[in-house]
N, CA, C and O of each residue as an XYZ file, in Angstrom:
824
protein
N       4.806   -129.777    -64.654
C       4.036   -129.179    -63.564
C       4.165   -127.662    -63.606
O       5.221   -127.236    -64.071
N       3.189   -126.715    -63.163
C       2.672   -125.339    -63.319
C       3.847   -124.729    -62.383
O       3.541   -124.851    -61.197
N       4.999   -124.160    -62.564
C       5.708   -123.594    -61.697
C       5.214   -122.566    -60.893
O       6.099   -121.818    -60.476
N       3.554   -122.170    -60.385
C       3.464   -121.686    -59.424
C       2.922   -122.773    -58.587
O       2.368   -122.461    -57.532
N       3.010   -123.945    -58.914
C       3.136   -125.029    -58.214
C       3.983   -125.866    -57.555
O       3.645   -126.446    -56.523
N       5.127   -125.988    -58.096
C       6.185   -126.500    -57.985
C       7.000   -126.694    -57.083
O       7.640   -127.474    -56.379
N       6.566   -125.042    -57.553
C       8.170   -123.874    -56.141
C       7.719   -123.790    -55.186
O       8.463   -123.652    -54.215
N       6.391   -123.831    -55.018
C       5.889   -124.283    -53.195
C       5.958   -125.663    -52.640
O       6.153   -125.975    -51.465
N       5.751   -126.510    -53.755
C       6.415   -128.381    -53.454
C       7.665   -128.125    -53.296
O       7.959   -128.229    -52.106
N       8.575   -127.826    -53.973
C       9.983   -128.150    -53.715
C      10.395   -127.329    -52.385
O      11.139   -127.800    -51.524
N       9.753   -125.899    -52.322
C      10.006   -125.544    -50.948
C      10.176   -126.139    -50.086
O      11.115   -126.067    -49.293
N       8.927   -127.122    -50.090
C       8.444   -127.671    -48.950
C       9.498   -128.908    -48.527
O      10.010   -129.203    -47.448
N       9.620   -129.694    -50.321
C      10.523   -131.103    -50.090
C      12.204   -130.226    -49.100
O      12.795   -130.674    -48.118
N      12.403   -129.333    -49.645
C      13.326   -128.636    -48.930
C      13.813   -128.729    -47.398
O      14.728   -129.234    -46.748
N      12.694   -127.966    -47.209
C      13.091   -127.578    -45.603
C      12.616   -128.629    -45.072
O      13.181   -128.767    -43.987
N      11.622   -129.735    -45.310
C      11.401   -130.634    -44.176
C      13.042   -132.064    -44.435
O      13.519   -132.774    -43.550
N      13.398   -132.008    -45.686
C      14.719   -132.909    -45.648
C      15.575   -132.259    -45.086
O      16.474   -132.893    -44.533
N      15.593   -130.768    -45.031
C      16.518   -130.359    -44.159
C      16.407   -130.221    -42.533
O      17.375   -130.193    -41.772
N      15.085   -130.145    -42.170
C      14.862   -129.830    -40.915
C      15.087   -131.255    -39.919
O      15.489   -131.234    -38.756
N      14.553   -132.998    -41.051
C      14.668   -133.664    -40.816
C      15.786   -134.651    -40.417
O      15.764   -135.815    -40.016
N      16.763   -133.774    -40.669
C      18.109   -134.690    -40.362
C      18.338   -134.603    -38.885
O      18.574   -133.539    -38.314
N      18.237   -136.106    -38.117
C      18.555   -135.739    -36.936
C      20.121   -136.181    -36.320
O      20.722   -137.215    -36.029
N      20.332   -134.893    -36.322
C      21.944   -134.258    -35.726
C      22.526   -135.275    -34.910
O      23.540   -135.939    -35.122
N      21.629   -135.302    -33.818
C      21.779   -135.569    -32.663
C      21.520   -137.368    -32.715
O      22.616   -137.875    -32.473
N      21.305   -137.591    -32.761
C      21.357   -139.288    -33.203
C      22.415   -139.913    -34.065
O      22.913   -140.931    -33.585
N      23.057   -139.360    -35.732
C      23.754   -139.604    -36.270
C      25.314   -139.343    -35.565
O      26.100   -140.289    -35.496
N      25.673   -138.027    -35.069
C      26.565   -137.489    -34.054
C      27.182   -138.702    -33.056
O      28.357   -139.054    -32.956
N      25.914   -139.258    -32.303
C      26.007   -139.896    -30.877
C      26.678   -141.447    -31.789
O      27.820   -141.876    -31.620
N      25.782   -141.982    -32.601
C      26.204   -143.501    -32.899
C      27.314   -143.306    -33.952
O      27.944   -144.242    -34.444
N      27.516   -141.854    -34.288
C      29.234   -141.992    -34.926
C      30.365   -142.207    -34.156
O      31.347   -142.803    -34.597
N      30.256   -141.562    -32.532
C      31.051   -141.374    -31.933
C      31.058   -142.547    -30.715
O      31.826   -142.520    -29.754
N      29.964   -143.656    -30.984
C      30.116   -144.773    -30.473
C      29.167   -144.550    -28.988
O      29.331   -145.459    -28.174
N      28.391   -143.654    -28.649
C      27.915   -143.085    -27.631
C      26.800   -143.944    -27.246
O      26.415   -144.126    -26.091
N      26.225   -144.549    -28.497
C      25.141   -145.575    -28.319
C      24.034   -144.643    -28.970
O      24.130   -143.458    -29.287
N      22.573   -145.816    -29.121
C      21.441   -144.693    -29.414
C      20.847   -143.857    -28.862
O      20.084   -144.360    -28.039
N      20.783   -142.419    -28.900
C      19.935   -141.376    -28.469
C      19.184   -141.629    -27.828
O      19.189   -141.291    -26.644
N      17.927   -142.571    -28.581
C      16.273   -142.920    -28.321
C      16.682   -143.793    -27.179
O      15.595   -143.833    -26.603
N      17.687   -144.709    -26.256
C      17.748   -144.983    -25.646
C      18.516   -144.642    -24.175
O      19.062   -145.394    -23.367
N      18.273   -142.851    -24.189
C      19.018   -142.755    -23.213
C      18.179   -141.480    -22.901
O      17.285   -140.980    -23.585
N      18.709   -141.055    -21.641
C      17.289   -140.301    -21.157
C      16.187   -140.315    -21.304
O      15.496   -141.226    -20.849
N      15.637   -139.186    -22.067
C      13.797   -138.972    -22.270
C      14.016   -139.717    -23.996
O      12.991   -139.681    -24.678
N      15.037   -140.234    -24.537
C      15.208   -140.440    -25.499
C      15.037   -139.504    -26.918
O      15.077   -139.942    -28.068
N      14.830   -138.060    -26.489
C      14.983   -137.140    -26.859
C      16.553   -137.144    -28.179
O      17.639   -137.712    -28.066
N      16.070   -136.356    -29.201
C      17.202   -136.802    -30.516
C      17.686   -134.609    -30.009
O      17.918   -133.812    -30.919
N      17.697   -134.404    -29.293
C      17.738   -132.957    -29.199
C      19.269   -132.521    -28.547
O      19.860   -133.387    -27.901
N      19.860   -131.264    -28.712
C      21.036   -131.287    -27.689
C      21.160   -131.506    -26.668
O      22.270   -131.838    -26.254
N      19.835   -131.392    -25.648
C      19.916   -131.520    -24.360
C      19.881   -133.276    -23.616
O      20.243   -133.588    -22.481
N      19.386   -134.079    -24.579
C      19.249   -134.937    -24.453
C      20.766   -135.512    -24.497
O      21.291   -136.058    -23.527
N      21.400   -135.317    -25.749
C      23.329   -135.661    -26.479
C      23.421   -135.409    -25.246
O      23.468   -136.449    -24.588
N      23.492   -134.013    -24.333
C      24.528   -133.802    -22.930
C      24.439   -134.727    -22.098
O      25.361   -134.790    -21.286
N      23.276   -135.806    -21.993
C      23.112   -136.750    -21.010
C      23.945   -137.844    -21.339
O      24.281   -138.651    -20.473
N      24.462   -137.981    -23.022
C      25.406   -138.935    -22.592
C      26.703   -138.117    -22.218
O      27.345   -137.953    -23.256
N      27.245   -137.626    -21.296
C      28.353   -136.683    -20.912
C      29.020   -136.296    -22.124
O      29.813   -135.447    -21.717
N      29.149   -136.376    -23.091
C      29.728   -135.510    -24.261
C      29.312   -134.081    -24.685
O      28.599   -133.737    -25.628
N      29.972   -133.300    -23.699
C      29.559   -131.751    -24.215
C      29.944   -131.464    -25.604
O      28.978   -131.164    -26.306
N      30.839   -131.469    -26.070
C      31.350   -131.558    -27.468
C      30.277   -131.832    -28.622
O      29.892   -131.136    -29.562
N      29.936   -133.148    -28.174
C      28.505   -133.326    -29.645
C      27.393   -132.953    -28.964
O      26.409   -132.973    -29.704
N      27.035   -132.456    -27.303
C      25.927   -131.754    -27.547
C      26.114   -130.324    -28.161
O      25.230   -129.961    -28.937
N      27.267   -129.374    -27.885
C      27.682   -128.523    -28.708
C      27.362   -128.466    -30.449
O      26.810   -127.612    -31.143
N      27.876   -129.557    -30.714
C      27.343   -129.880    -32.424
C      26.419   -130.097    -32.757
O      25.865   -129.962    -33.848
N      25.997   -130.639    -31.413
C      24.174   -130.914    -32.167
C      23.458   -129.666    -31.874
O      22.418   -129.275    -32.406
N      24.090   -129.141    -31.038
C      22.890   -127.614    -31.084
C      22.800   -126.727    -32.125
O      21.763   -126.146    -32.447
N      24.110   -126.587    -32.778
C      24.700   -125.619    -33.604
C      24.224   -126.469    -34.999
O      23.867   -125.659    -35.854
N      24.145   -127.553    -35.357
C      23.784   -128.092    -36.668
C      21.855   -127.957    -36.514
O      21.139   -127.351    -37.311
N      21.465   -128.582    -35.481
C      20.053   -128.147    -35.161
C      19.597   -126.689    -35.868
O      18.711   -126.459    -36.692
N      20.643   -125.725    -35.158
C      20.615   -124.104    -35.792
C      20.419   -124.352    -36.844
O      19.325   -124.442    -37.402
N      21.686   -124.532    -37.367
C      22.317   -124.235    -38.852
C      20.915   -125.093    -40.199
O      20.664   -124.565    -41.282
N      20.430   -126.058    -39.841
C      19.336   -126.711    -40.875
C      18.404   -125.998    -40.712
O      18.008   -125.663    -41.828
N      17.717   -125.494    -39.828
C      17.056   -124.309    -39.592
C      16.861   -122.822    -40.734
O      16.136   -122.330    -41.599
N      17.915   -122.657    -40.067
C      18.509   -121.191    -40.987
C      18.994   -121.293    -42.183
O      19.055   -120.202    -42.750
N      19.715   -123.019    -43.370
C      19.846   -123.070    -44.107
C      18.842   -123.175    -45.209
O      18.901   -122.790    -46.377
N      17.559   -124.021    -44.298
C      16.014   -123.688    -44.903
C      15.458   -122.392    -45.612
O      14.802   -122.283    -46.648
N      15.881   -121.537    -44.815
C      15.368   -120.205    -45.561
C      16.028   -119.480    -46.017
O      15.696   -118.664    -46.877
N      17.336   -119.649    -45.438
C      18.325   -119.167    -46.629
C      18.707   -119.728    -48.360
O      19.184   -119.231    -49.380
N      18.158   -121.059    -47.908
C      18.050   -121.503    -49.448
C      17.007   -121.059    -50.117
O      17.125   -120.362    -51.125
N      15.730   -121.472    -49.548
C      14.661   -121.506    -50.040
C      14.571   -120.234    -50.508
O      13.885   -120.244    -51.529
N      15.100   -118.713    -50.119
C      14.827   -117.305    -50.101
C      15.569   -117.263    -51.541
O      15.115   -116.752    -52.565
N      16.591   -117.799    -51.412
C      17.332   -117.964    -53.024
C      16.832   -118.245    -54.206
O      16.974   -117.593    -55.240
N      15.933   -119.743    -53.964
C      15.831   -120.688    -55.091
C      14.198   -120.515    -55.246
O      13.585   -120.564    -56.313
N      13.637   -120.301    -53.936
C      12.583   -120.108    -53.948
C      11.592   -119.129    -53.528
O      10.456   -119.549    -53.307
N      11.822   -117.985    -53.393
C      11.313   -116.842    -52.856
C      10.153   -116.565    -52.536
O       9.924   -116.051    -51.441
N       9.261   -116.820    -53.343
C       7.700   -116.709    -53.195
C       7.023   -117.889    -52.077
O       5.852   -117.941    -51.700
N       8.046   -118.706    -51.734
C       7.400   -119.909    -50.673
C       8.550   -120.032    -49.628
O       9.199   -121.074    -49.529
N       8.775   -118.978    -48.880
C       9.898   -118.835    -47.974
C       9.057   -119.579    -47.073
O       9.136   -120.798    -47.227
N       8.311   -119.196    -46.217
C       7.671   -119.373    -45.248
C       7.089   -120.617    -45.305
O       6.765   -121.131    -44.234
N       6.903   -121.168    -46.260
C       6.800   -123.081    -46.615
C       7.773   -123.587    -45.874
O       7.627   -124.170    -44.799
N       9.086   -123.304    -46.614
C       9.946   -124.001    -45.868
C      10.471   -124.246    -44.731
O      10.926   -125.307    -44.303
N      10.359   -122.679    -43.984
C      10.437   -122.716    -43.009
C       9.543   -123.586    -41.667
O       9.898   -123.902    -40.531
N       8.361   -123.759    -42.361
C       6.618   -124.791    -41.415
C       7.618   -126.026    -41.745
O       8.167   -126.421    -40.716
N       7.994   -126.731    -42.899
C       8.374   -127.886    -43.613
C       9.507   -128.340    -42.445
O       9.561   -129.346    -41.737
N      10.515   -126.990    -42.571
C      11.831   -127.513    -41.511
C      11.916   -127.739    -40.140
O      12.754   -128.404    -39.530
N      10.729   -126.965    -39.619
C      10.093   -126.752    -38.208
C       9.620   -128.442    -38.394
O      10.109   -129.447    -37.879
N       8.819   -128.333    -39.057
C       7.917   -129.570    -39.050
C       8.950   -130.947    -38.947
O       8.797   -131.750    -38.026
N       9.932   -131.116    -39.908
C      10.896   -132.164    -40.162
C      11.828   -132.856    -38.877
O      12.110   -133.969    -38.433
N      12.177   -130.993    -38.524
C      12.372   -131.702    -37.231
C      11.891   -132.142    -36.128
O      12.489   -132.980    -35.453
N      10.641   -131.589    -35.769
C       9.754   -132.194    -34.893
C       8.877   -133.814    -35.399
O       8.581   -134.716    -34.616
N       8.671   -133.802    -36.576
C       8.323   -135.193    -36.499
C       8.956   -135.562    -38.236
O       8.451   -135.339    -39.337
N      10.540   -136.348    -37.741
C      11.054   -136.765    -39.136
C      10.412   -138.260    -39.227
O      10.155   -139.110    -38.374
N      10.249   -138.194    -40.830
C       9.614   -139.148    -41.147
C      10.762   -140.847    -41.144
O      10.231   -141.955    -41.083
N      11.889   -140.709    -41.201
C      12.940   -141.590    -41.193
C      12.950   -141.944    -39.271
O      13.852   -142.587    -38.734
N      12.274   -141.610    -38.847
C      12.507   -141.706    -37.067
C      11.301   -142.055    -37.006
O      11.249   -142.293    -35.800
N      10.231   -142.281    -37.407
C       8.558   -142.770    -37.013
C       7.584   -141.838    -36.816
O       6.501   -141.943    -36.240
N       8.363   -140.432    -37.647
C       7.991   -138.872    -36.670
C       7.900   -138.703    -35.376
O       6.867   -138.176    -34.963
N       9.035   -139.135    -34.323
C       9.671   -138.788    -33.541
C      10.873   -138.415    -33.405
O      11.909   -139.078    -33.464
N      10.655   -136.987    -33.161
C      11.771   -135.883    -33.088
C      11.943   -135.402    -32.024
O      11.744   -135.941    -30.935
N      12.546   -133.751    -32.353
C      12.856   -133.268    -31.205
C      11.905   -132.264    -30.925
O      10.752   -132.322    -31.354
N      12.368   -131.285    -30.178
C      11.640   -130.398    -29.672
C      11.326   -129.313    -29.970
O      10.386   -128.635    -29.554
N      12.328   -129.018    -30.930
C      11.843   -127.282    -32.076
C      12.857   -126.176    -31.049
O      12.504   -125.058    -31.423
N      13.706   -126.035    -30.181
C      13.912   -124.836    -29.694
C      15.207   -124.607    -30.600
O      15.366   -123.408    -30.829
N      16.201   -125.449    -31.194
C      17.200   -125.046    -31.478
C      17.198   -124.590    -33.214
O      17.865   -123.803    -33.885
N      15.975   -125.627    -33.525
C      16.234   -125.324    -35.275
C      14.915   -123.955    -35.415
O      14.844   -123.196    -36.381
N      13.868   -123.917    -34.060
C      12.840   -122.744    -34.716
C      14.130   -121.168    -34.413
O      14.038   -120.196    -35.162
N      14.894   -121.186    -33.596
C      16.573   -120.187    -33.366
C      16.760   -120.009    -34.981
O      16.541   -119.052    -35.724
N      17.424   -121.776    -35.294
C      17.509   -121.283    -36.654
C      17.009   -120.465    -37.722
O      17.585   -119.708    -38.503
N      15.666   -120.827    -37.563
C      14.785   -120.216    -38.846
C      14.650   -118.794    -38.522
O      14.557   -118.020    -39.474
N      14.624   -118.316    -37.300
C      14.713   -117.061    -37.288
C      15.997   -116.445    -37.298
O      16.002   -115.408    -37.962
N      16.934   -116.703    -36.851
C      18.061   -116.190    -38.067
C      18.398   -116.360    -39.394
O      19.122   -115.632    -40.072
N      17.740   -117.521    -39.768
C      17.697   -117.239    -41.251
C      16.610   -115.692    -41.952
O      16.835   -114.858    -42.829
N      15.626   -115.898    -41.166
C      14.782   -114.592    -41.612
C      15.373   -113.545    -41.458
O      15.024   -112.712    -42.295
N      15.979   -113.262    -40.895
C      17.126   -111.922    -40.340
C      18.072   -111.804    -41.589
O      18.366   -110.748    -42.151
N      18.576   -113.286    -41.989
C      20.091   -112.717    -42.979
C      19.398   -112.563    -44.182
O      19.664   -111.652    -44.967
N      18.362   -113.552    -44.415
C      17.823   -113.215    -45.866
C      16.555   -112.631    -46.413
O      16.263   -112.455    -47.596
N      15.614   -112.268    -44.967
C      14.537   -111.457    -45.533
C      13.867   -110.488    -44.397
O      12.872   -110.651    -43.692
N      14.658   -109.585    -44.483
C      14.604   -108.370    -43.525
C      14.149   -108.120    -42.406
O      13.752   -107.039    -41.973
N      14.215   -109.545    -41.692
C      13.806   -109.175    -40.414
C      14.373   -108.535    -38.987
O      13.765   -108.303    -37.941
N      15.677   -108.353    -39.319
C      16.582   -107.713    -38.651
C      17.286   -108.309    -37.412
O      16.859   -109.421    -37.103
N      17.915   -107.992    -36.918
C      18.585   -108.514    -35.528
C      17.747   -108.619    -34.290
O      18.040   -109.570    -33.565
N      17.016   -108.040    -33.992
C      16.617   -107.365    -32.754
C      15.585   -108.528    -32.079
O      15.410   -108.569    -30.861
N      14.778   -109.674    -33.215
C      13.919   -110.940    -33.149
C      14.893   -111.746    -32.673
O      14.775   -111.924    -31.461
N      16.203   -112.540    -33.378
C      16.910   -113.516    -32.796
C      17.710   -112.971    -31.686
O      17.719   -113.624    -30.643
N      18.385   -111.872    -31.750
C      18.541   -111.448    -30.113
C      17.710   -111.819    -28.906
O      18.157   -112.445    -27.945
N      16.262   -111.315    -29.047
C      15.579   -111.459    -27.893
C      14.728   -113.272    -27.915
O      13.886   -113.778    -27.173
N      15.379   -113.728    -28.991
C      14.940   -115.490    -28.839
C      16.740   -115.604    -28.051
O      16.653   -116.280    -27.026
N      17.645   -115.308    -28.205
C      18.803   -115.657    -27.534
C      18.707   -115.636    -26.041
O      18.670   -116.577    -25.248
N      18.671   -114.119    -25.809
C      18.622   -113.519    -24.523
C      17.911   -114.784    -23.589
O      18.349   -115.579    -22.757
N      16.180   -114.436    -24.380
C      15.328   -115.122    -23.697
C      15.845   -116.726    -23.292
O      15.484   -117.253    -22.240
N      16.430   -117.178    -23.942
C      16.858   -118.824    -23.852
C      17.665   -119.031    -23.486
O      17.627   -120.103    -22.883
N      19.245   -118.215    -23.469
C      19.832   -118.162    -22.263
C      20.017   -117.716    -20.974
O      20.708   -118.291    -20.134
N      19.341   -116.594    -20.799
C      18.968   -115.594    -20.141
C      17.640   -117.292    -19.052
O      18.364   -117.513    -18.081
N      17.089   -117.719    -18.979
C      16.392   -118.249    -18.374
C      17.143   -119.576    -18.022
O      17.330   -119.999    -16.881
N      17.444   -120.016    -18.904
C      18.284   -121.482    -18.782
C      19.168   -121.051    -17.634
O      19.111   -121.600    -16.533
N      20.079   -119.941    -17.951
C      21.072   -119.317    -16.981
C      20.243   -119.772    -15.302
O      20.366   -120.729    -14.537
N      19.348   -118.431    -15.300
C      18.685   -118.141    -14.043
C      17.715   -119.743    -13.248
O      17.457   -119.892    -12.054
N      17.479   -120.415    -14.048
C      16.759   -121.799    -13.802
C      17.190   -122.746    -13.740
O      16.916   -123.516    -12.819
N      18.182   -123.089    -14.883
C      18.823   -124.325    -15.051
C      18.086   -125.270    -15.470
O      18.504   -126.425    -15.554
N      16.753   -124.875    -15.826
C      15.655   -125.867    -16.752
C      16.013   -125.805    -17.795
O      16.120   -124.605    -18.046
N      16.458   -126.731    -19.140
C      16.584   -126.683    -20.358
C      15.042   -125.840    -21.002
O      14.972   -124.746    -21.560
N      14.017   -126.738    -20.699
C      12.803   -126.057    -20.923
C      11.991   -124.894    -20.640
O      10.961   -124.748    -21.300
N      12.320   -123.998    -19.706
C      12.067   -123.271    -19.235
C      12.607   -121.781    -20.397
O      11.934   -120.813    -20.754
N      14.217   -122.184    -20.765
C      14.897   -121.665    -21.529
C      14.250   -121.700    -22.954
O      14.367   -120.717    -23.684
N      13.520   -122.899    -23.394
C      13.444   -123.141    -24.577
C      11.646   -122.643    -24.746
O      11.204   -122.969    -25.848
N      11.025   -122.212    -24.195
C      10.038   -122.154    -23.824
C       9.727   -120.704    -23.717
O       8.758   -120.060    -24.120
N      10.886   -120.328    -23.017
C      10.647   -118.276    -22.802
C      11.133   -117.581    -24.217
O      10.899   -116.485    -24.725
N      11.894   -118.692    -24.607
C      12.497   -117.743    -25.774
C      11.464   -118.268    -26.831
O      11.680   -117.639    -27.867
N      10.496   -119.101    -26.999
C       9.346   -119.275    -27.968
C       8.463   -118.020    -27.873
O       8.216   -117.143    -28.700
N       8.139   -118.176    -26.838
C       7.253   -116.918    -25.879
C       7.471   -115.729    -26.491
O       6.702   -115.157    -27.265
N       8.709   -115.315    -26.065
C       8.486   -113.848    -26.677
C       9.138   -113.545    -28.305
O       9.496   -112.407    -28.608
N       9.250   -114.833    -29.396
C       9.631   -114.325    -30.709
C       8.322   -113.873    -31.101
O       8.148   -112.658    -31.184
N       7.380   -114.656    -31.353
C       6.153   -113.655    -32.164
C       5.915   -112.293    -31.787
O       5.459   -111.442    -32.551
N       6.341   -112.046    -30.194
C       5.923   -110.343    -30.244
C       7.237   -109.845    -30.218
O       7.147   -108.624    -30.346
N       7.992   -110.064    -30.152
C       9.526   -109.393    -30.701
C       9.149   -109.299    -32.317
O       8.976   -108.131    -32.664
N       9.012   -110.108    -33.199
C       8.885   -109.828    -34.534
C       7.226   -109.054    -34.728
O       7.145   -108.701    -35.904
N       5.940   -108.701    -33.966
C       5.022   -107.962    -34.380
C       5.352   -106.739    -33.873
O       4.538   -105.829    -34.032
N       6.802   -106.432    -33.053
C       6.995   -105.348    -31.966
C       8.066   -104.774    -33.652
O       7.834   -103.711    -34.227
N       8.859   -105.506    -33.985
C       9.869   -105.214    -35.367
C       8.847   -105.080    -36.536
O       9.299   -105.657    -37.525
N       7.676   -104.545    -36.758
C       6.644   -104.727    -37.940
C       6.204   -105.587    -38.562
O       5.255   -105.574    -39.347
N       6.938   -106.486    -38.220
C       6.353   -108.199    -39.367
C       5.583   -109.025    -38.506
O       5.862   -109.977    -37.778
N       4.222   -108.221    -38.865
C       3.080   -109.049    -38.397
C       3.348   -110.207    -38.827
O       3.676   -111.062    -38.004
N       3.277   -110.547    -40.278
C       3.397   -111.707    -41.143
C       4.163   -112.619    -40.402
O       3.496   -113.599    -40.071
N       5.340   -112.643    -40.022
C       6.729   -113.549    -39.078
C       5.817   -113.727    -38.017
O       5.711   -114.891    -37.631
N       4.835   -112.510    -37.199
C       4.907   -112.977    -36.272
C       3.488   -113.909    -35.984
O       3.342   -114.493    -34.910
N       2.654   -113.958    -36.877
C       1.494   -115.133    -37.116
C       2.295   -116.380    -37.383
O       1.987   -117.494    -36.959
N       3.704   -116.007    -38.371
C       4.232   -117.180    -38.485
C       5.037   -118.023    -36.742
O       5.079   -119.190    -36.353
N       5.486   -116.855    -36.205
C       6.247   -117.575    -35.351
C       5.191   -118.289    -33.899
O       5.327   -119.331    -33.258
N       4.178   -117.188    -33.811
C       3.024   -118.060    -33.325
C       2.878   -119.167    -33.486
O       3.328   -119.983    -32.681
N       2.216   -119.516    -34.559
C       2.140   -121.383    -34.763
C       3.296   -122.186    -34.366
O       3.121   -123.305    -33.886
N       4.638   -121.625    -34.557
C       5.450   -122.078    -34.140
C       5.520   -122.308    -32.818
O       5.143   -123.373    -32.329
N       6.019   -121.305    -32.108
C       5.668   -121.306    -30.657
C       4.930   -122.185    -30.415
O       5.367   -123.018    -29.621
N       3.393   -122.422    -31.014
C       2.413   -123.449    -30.308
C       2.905   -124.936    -30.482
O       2.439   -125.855    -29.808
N       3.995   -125.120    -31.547
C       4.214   -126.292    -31.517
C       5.078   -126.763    -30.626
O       5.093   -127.901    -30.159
N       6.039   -125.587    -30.314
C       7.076   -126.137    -29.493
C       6.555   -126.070    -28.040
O       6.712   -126.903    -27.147
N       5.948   -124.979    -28.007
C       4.824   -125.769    -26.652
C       4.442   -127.025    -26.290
O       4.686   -127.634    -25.249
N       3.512   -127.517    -27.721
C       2.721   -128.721    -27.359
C       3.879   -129.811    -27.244
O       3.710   -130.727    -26.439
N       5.301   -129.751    -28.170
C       6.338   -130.498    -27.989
C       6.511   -130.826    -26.467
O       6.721   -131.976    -26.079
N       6.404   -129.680    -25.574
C       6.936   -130.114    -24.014
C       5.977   -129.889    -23.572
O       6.058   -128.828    -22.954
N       4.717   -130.450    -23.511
C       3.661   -130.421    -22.727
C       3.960   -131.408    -21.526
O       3.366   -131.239    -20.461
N       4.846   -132.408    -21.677
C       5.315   -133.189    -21.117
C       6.322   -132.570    -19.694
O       6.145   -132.783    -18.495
N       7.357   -131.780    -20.360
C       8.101   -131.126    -19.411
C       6.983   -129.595    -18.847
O       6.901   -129.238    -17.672
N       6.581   -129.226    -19.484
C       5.466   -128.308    -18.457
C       4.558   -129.168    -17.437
O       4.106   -128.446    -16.548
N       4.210   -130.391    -17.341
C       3.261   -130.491    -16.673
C       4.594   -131.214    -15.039
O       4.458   -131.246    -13.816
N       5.518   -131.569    -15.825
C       6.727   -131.513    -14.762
C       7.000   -130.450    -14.158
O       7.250   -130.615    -12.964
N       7.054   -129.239    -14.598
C       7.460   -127.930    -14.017
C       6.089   -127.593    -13.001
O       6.225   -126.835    -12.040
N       4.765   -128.236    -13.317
C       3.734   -127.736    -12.309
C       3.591   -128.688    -10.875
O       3.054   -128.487     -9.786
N       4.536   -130.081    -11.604
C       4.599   -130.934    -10.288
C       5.992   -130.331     -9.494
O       5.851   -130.340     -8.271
N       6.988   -129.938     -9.853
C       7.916   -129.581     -9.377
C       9.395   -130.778     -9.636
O      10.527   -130.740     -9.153
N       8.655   -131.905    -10.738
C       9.193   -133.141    -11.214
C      10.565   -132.970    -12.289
O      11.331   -133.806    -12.769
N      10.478   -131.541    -12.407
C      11.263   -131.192    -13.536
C      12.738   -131.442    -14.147
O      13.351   -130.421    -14.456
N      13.383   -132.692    -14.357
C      15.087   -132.264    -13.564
C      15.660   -130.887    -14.703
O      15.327   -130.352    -15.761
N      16.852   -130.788    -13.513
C      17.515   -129.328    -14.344
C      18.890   -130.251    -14.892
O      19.316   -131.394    -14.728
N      19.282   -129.055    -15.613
C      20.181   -129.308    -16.914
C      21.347   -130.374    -15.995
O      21.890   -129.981    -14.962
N      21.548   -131.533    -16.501
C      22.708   -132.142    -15.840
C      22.357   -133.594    -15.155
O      23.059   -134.585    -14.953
N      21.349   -133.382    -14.956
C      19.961   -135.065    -13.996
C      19.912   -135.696    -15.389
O      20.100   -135.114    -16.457
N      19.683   -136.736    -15.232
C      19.875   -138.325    -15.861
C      18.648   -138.359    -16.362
O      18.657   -139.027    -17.397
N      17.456   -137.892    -16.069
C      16.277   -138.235    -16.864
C      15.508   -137.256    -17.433
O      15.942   -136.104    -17.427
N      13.740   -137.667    -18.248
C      13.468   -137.113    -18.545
C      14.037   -135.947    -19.921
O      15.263   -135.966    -20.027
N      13.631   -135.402    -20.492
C      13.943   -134.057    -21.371
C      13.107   -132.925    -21.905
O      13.634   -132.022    -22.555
């Protein structure tokens, strides 16, 4: 096969096997917690893990969520340079709908974190983008206590944090993104307009 072919397939096989591993499900039935998909909104996401009271593996699942994220483009920037941004749609994508789960996933706020710190360590996008996806996501979660609300503001403002840092390019990319993790909680937005919403810690929903 034509290796300017290749290296955009393998990109791709990349980040969506990586994006696709869900954390948060393998975590819960290691530790005897029961299945994910059967507890709350059945959500495979960290916020969902906290509903079975184990802060600990929702802790791990947030931080591995990250970490497949950001290992996407940190690999891919290595092995594959010319199709960074493949992998990164691929890992976004994997985790929102893994194909080993029926493509039901999670929600994109913790691994699209990732991918933008991966763009930061390995292709110059600097600090100043995953800062203001931090701020924004704790910074709201804090003040609300909506998981979504948090995960939602900090989508919001990465594309113009990264067209505000010069990378138009990131920030068309983080757009689409954003729209996905939108359409991901269209569910919990139309809760936030009924006032149905629960906050971080309530038994249902995610």
């Amino acid at each position: 096969m034509d290796a300017s072919i290749a290296k955009p397939l393998l990109a791709v096989a990349l980040g969506y096997c990586l994006g696709s591993i869900p954390f948060g499900l393998l975590l819960t039935k290691a530790a005897g917690a029961g299945d994910l998909r059967a507890i709350g909104s059945g959500n495979i996401g960290a916020t969902n893990v906290l509903r079975t009271g184990r802060k600990g593996l929702a802790a791990a699942t947030l931080l591995l969520d990250m970490a497949k994220g950001c290992a996407a483009v940190v690999m891919a920037a290595w092995l594959f340079p010319i199709a960074v941004q493949l992998a990164a749609i691929a890992a976004l994508i994997g985790h929102l709908a893994p194909v080993w789960l029926g493509f039901k996933g999670g929600k994109g706020v913790a691994t699209y974190f990732g991918i933008v710190v991966g763009f930061s360590l390995a292709d110059g996008l600097g600090w100043p983008v995953p800062l203001a996806y931090a701020l924004a996501w704790l910074g709201m979660l804090g003040l609300t206590r909506y998981s979504s609300v948090g995960g939602l503001s900090a989508a919001a403002v990465t594309p113009v944090a990264a067209a505000v840092s010069g990378r138009i390019d990131l920030a068309l990319l983080f757009l689409g993104f954003t729209l996905l993790v939108f359409w991901k909680h269209r569910a919990n937005i139309a809760r936030l307009f009924a006032w149905t919403e629960p906050r971080v810690g309530a038994a249902k929903h995610g």
